[in-house]
N, C-alpha and C positions, 0 to 999 in steps of 0.2 A: 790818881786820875785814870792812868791809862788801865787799872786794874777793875777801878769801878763802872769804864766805859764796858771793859769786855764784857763784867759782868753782867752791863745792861744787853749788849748784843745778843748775850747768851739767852735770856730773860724772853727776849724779842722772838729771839729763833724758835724758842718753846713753844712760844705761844703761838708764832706762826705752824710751826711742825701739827701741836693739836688744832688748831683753824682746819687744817689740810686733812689731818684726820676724818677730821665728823665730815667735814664733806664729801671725801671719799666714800662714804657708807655710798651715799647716794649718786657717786656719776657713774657715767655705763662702763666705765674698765669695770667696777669693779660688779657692777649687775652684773657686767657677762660672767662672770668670774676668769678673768683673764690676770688679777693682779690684787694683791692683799691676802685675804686670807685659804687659805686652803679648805675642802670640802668638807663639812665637817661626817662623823662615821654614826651612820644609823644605828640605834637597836636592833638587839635580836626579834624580829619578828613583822617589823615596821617594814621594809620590802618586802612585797608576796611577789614572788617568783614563780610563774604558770612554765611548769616543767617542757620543755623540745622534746617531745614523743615525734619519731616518724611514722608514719601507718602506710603501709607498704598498700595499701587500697589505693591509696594516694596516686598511688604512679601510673595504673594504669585504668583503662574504663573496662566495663564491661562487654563482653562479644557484640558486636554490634556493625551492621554493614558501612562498607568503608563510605564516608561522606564523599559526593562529587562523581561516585562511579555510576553508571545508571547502564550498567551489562544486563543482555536479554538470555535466560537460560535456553542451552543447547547440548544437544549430547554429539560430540565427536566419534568420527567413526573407528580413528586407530590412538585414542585416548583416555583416560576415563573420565567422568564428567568431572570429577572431584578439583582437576586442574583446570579448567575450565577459569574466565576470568570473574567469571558472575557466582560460583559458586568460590571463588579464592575471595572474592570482597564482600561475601554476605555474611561471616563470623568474624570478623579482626577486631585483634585487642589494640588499643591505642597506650604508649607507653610513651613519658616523658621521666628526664629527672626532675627531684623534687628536693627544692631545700628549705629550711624553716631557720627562723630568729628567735632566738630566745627574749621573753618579756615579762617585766616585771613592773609595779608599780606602788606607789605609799598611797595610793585610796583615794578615794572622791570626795574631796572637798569643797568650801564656798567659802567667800569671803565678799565682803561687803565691799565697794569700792566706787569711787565717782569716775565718771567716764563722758566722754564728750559724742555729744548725737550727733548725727549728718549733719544738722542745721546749725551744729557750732555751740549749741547751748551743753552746759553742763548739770549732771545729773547722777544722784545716787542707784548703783544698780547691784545685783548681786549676782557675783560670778561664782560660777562652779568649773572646776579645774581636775586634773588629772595628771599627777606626777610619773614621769614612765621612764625607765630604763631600757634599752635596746641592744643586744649582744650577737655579734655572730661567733659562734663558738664552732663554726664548719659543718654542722650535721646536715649532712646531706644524702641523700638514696639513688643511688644510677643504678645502671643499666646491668652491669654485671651482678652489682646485689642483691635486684630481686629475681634473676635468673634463680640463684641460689637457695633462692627461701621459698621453702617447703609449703608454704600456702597461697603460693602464686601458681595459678596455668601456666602448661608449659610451652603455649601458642602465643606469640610475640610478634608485635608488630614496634617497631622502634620508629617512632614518630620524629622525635628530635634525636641528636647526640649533643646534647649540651656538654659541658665540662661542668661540674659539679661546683658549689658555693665554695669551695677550696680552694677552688683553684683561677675563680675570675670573679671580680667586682660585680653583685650585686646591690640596687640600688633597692632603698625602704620606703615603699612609695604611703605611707600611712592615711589613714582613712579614719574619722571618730565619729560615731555617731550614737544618739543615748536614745532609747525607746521607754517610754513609760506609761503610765495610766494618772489619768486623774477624773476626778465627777465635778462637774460643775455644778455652780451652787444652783442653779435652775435645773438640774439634773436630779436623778438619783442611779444614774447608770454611767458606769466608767468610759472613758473614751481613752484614745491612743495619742500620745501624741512623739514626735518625731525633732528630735535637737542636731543639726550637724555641727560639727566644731566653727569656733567664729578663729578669725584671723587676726593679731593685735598684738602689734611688737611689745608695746609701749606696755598692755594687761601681762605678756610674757615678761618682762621686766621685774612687775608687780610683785608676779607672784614668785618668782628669785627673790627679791628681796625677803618677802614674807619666810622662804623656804629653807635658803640656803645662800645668801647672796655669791657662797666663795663656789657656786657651783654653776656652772652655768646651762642654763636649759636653751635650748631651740625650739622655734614652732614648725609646725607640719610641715610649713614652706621650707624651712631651714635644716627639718630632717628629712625632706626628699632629697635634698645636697650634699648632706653629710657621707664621711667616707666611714663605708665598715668594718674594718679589717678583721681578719681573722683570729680569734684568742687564743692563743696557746693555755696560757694558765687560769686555771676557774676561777682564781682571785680578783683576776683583774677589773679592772672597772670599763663602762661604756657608753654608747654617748645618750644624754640625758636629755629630756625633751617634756613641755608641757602641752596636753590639751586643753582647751577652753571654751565654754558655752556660755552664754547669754540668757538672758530673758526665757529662763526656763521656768516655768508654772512654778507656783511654791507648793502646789497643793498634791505635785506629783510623789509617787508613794513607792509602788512596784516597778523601778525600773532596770534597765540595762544598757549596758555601753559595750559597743560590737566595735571591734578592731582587726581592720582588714590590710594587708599587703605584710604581711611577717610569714606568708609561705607561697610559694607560686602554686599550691596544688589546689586543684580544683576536682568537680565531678560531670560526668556528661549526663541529660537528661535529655531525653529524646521524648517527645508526646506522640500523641496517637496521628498526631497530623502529620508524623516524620522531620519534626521542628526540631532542633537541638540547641539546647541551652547550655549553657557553663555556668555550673555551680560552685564559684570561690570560698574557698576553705575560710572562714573568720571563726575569730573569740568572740564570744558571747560571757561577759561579766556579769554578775548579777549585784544587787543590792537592792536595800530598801531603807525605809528612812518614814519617823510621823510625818504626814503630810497636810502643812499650816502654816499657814502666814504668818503666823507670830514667830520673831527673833529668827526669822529664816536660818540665818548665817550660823547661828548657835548648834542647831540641829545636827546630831552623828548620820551618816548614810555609813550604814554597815554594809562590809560584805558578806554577800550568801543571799541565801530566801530563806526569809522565816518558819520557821516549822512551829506549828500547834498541836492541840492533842483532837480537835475538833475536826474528823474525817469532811464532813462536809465542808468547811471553811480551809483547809489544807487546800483539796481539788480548785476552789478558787480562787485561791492564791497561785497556786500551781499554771492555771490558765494562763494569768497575769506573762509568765516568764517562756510562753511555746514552749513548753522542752520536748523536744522529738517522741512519739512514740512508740510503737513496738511497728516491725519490719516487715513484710512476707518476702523472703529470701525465698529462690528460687535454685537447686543444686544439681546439678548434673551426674551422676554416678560416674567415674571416668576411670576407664578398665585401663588407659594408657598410663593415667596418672596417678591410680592406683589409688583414690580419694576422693570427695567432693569436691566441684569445682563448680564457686559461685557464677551463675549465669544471668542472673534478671534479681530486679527487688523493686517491690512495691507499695505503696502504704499501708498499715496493718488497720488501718478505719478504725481505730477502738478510741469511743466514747469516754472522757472523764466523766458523761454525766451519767451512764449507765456500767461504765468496767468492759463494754459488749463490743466487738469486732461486727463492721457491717459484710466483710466480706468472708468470714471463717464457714458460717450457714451455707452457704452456698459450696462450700467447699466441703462440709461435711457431708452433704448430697449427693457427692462424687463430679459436681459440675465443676469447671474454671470460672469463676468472677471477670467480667468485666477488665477488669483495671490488671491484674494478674497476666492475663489474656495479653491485653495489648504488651506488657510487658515486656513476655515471654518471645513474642513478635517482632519487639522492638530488637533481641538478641540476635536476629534473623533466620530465625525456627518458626517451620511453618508447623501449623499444627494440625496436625490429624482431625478425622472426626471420629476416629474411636479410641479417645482420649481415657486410659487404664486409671482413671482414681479413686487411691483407696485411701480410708482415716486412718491412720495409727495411731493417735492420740485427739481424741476432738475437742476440736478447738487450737489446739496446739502443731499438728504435725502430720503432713500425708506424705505417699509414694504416688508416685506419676509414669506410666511408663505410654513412652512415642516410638511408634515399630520399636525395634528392638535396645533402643537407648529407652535408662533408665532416670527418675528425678526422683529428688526429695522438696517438699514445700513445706517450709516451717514459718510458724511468727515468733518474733526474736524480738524481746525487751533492749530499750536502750539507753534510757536513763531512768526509767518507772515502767512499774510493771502493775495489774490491779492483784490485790491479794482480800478476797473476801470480803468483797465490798467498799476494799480501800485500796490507797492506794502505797505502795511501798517502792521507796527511793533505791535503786543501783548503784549508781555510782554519785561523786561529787557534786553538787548545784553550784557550787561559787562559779566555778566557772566550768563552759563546754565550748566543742571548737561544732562546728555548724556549718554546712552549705547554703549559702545563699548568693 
């Protein structure tokens, strides 16, 4: 008896032990992945990992009058003007440190899922999601390293002294948002349309379970709290986090998912009106995907931009994803520095629909453009009115000389360039990093 009771205890316990099981799939220890099973190990290839380049551009802006000072010129009588406080705040380079997060991600997916509306009713919808990885591996650029590097000015103005991402807590303050196209059926002409990430523990949950249950992800809210520590070893692993959208068009086709707060560096843009903007450094991901309402959820969204062999239909696709186009850099000759030293940059106006610069013509006339002009102005150079410009390549590349200081003005491709009527790609489309 007392052998056959145990055995039934034993019997009981089993079965309560599996009861506990299956259910554990589904309560939130183990969604978080706090308890059960361990993470399991991706394929090779299944994390794309967008490489921590620093760009030493980054740290500092271009020559430009110090903001806030409004000094009237004057020439002192036992000085030279040069010390003067209006001619000391009319070229200053502004310098910060600059640090960046490594990020990686398993791709843009959807899945189909019911979800509860404002009004409480429940309702089939289909989510689009974003698995992301987040590392701080310390790269970071101060103050002494780009004294050092050979293609920095050697005119410094140190704005901040931060202490470097090594050495104190920064916080990942993240930002998602998908930019796409789609034509509406009463269309026949694309329209833009704009997704910000939605917020939804309960959909974060979701898509843990779908993913990885023994892994546990944070939403946006939950990765601006999270702590980053520094990785010593490239192995290690980091903390894992999903993005999430809604009620995105099905019909959307050419889009993109920009991902902001993973560097503090930014750009300064000054307008002609002496306005200045900060332009934050973001990712800019590209994908595409057929765009139809049937079996939504079924559908791959690859990454990249599609490439065809059909010139005309490339440039319009190409439109679809802004990729930056070619520069008018602006060079200082610098007899102290013994090298060019960028001083102004402006947009190079070149047509995807013609391959043609609106402001090069003007420039092969030996005149300043416009927009070049305000620039160059913006750096705090006044300009002459007997402004030396000559072509040395047309279309491509002139010399400039203002009294006795000399320039170079070039346009500079920078992810496409036109080549013979076409257009041909420079560097990577999957992904670029972007001012905005």
């Amino acid at each position: 008896m007392q052998t056959r009771s145990a055995m039934k205890n034993l019997t009981l316990f089993a079965l309560t032990a599996m009861l506990l099981s299956a259910f554990s799939v589904a309560s939130p220890a183990l969604v978080r992945g706090q308890v059960g099973f361990e993470a399991r190990e991706l394929a090779p290839g299944v994390l794309k990992t967008i490489p921590t380049i620093l760009d030493v551009r980054d740290s500092f802006s271009l020559p430009m009058p110090l903001p806030g000072i409004d000094a009237q010129p004057y020439q002192p009588q036992t000085l030279p003007r040069q010390v003067t406080l209006h001619e000391r705040s009319r070229r200053v380079v502004l310098f910060r440190d600059v640090w960046q997060y490594e990020f990686s991600f398993t791709g843009l997916r959807q899945m189909s899922q019911q979800v509860r509306l404002s009004d409480g009713r429940i309702a089939q919808d289909n989510i689009w999601y974003m698995v992301y990885r987040v590392r701080n591996l310390g790269k970071s650029l101060g103050f002494e390293q780009v004294k050092e590097n050979p293609n920095f000015d050697r005119q410094l103005f140190e704005l901040q002294n931060n202490k470097a991402a090594t050495d104190k807590k920064v916080d990942f303050l993240p930002r998602f948002t998908i930019e796409g196209w789609v034509i509406p059926a009463e269309k026949r002409k694309y329209e833009k349309v704009v997704y910000r990430d939605f917020i939804d523990p309960a959909l974060v949950k979701l898509v843990q379970q779908r993913e990885d249950p023994g892994r546990r992800l944070l939403s946006t809210v939950e990765m601006s709290r999270a702590e980053l520590p520094v990785i010593q070893d490239e192995a290690a692993d980091g903390v894992w986090g999903v993005a999430i959208w809604r009620d995105v068009d099905p019909r959307i086709d050419y889009l993109s998912v920009f991902v902001s707060g993973l560097t503090n560096a930014y750009r300064i843009h000054k307008d002609a009106n002496g306005d200045i903007d900060l332009k934050q450094k973001t990712l800019q991901l590209n994908f595409w995907r057929p765009g139809d309402t049937v079996s939504e959820s079924d559908d791959n969204v690859d990454y990249g931009i599609p490439l065809v062999n059909d010139a005309r239909r490339q440039v319009l696709i190409t439109q679809r994803y802004a990729l930056p186009g070619p520069v008018l850099r602006v060079y200082h000759e610098s007899p102290t520095a013994n090298r060019s030293v960028l001083i102004a940059e402006a947009d190079g106006q070149v047509s995807l629909e013609t391959f043609k610069s609106a402001i090069t013509p003007t420039l092969d006339q030996g005149e300043l453009p416009e927009p070049v002009a305000v620039a160059i102005e913006a750096s705090g150079l006044e300009i002459p009115g007997n402004v030396g410009l000559k072509t040395l390549i047309p279309g491509q590349k002139w010399s400039m000389n203002m009294g006795e200081e000399a320039y170079t003005l070039a346009l500079e491709p920078q992810y496409w360039e036109p080549d013979f009527g076409k257009i041909r790609f420079i560097k990577s489309l999957d992904h670029l990093w972007i001012y905005r």
